[in-house]
NUROTI-748675 format. One record per residue: y, x, z of N, C-alpha, C in turn. Coordinates in steps of 0.1 Angstrom, whole numbers, plus 5000, padded with zeros to 4 digits. Each point is the difference from the previous one (the first is absolute). Last residue first. Example, Ala and Ser with C-alpha at 12.3 -4.5 7.8 and 13.67 -1.06 7.14 Angstrom:
// NUROTI-748675
497851285071501150095000501149925008
494350034999501249915000501250095000
//
This chain:
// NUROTI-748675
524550065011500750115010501349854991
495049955021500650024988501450025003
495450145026501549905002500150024984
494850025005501250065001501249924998
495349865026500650044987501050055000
495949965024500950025005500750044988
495049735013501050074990501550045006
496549665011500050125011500850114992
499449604982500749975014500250145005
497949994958501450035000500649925015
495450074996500250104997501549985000
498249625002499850065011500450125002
499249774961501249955005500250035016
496850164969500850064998501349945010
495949845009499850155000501550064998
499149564991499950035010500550145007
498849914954501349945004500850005015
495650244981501150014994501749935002
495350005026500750124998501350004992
498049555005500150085013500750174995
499649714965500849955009500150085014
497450164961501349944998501449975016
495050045000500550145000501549974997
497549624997499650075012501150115004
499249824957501049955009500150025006
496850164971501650064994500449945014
495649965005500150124996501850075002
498749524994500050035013500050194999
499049794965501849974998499950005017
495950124980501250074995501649985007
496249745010499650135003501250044998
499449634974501149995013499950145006
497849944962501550055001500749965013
494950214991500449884999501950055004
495050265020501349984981500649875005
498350415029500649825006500549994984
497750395004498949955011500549835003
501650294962498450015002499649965012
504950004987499549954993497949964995
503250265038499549865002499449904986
501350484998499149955014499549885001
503450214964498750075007499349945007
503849734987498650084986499450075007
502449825033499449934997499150044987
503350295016498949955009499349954997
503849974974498850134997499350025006
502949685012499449964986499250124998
502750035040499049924999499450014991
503550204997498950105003498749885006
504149864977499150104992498650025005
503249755028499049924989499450074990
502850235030498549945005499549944991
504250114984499450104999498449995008
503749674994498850034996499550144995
502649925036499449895002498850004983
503250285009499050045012499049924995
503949924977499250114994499050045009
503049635012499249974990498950154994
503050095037499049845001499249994994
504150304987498750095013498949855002
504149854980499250064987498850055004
502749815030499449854998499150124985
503150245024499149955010498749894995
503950174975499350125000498649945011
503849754991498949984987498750125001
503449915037499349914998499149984988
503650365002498849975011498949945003
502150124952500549975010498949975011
499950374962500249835001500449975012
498750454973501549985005500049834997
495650335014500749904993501249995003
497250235024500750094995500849944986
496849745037501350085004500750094989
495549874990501049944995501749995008
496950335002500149944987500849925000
498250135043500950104994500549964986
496749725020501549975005501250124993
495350054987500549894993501849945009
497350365022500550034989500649884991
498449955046501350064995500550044986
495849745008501249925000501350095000
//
């Protein structure tokens, strides 16, 4: 998450876009890493698409949105001058 925060901190947007952009990118950045969980692993022991779409959500919401929107409570951002 630091690094993706480093990124998009280094965007010349505004606060609020920068915060709501860190969200979405976390957010599907799990849903990647779900989805490719799921081709490896679960595609041979749990087929089927819900499987999948619990694979992507799961991770989505708890690590990713959660995760990240947790990460910027505890974040200490810089004054603007």
């Amino acid at each position: 998450m630091k690094r993706t925060w480093k990124w998009v901190n280094s965007l010349k947007v505004k606060k609020g876009t920068k915060v709501r952009l860190f969200l979405w990118i976390q957010t599907l950045i799990n849903i990647m890493i779900g989805a490719v969980l799921w081709l490896l692993v679960g595609r041979l022991f749990l087929p089927g698409i819900d499987w999948l779409i619990c694979f992507m959500g799961y991770p989505a919401m708890f690590i990713g949105l959660l995760g990240g929107t947790l990460y910027l409570y505890n974040h200490e951002f810089e004054a603007s001058h």
